[in-house]
N, C-alpha and C positions, 0 to 999 in steps of 0.2 A: 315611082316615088317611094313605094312602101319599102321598096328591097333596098335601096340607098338609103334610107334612116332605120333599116337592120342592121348595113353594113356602119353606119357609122356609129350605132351604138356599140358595136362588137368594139373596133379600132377605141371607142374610149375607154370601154371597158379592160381589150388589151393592155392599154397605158395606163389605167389605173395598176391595175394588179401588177404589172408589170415596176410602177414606181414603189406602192408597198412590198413587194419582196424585195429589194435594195436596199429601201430604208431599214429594213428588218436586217439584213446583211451587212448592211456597207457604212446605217449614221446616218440621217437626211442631207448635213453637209456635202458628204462626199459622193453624192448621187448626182451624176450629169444628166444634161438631155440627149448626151449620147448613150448613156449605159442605158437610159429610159429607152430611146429609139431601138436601138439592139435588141433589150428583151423584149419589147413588145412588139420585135419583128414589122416595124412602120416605118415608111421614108422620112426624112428631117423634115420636109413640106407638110407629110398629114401632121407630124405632134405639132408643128406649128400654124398649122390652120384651126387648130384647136385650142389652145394653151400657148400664150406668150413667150412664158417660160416654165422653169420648175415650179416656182414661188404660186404661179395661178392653178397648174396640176396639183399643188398642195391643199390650196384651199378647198376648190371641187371635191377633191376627196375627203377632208376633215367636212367640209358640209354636208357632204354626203351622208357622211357616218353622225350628225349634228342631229338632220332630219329623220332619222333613222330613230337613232336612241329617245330622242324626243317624242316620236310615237307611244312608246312606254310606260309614259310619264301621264299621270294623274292629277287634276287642281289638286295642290296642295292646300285645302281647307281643314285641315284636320290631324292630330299627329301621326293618325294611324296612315293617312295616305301620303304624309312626309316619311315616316316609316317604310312604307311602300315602295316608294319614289328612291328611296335609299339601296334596299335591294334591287330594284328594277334597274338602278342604274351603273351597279357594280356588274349585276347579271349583264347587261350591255358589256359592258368595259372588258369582263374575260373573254369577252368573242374577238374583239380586238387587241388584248394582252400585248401582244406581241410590238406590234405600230407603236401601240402610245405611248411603250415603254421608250422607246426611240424618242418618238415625241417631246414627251414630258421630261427628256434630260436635254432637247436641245436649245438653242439660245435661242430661237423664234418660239420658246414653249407659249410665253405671256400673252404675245400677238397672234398665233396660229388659235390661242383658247380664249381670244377674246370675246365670239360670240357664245360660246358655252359659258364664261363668267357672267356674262351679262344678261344669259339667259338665267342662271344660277342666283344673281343678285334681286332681278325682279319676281323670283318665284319669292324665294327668301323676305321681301320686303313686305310681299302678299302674306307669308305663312309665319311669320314675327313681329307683324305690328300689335301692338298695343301692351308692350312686354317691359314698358320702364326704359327702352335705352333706344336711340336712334337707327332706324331700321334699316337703312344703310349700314349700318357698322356692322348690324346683326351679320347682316347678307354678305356682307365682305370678312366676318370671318369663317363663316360656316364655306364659302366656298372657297378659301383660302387653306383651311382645315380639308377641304375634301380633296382638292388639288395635293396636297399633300400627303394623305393616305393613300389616296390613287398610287402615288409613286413609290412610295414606303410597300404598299402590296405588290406591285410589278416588280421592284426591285429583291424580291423574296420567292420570288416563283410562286409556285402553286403551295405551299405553306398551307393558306386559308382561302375557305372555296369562298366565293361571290359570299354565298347567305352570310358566313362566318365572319363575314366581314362590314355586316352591313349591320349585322347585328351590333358590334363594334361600334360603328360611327352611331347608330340609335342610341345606344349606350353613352357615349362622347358626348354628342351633339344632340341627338334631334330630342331628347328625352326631357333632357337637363333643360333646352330653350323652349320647350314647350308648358311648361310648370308655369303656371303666374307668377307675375313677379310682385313680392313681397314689397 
């Protein structure tokens, strides 16, 4: 039993890596379940005893990496650990550089990040209430703002490292929302 859930964790992991090197090459559009099956060396039956299609190997992987980055992250009670939370999660973001840059330019960018926004909205709602303006709106621009420096930095290469850029959005964003409001 234990050598069969080795071997199947190998074969997903194959198909993972196997679908982010494509997307990183080829655009997430134009990645099949055949280019998937080829590189990761698997018959049509395992990626399909596994994953319906592309659409659900995408997700697994974006959640993967959701649950992942999320480790990092700190109650935001305080600006200095919104601060934190701000580097921690660019420091994330350049270990993936590559992917999300793909990602984040393609048409399923909105939907593939909807649990990240929604994770982003309910920190934000916790770490900007009581600030004079509805805490929804706060949460919807700061991660609207982040989504968009995210891609503004990928699309720059290595320019600014993680820190240099977190420093940036604390500057932008976390500094300025954190001031009482007058």
């Amino acid at each position: 039993m234990q050598q069969e859930d080795i071997r199947i964790q190998r074969t997903l992991k194959a198909l993972r890596q196997a679908f982010i090197e494509l997307i990183i090459e080829q655009g997430y559009e134009a990645v099949t379940v055949r280019a998937i099956i080829q590189r990761a060396n698997v018959g049509n039956k395992t990626f399909y005893r596994h994953y319906p299609d592309k659409e659900a190997l995408l997700y697994a992987v974006v959640g993967e990496m959701l649950i992942e980055g999320q480790q990092f992250l700190i109650p935001p009670d305080s600006t200095v650990a919104a601060e934190q939370n701000t580097l921690n999660a660019f420091r994330f973001a350049s270990q993936y550089r590559d992917v999300l840059r793909v990602l984040l330019r393609s048409p399923i960018a909105e939907q593939l990040l909807g649990p990240m926004i929604e994770f982003g909205i309910s920190e934000g709602e916790r770490s900007f209430a009581g600030r004079g303006l509805p805490t929804d709106l706060v949460s919807y621009h700061f991660v609207a703002s982040m989504m968009s420096l995210m891609r503004w930095w990928f699309e720059r290469g290595t320019q600014y490292t993680p820190d240099e850029m977190a420093e940036f959005v604390n500057k932008l964003l976390i500094r300025p929302m954190s001031e009482p409001s007058t």
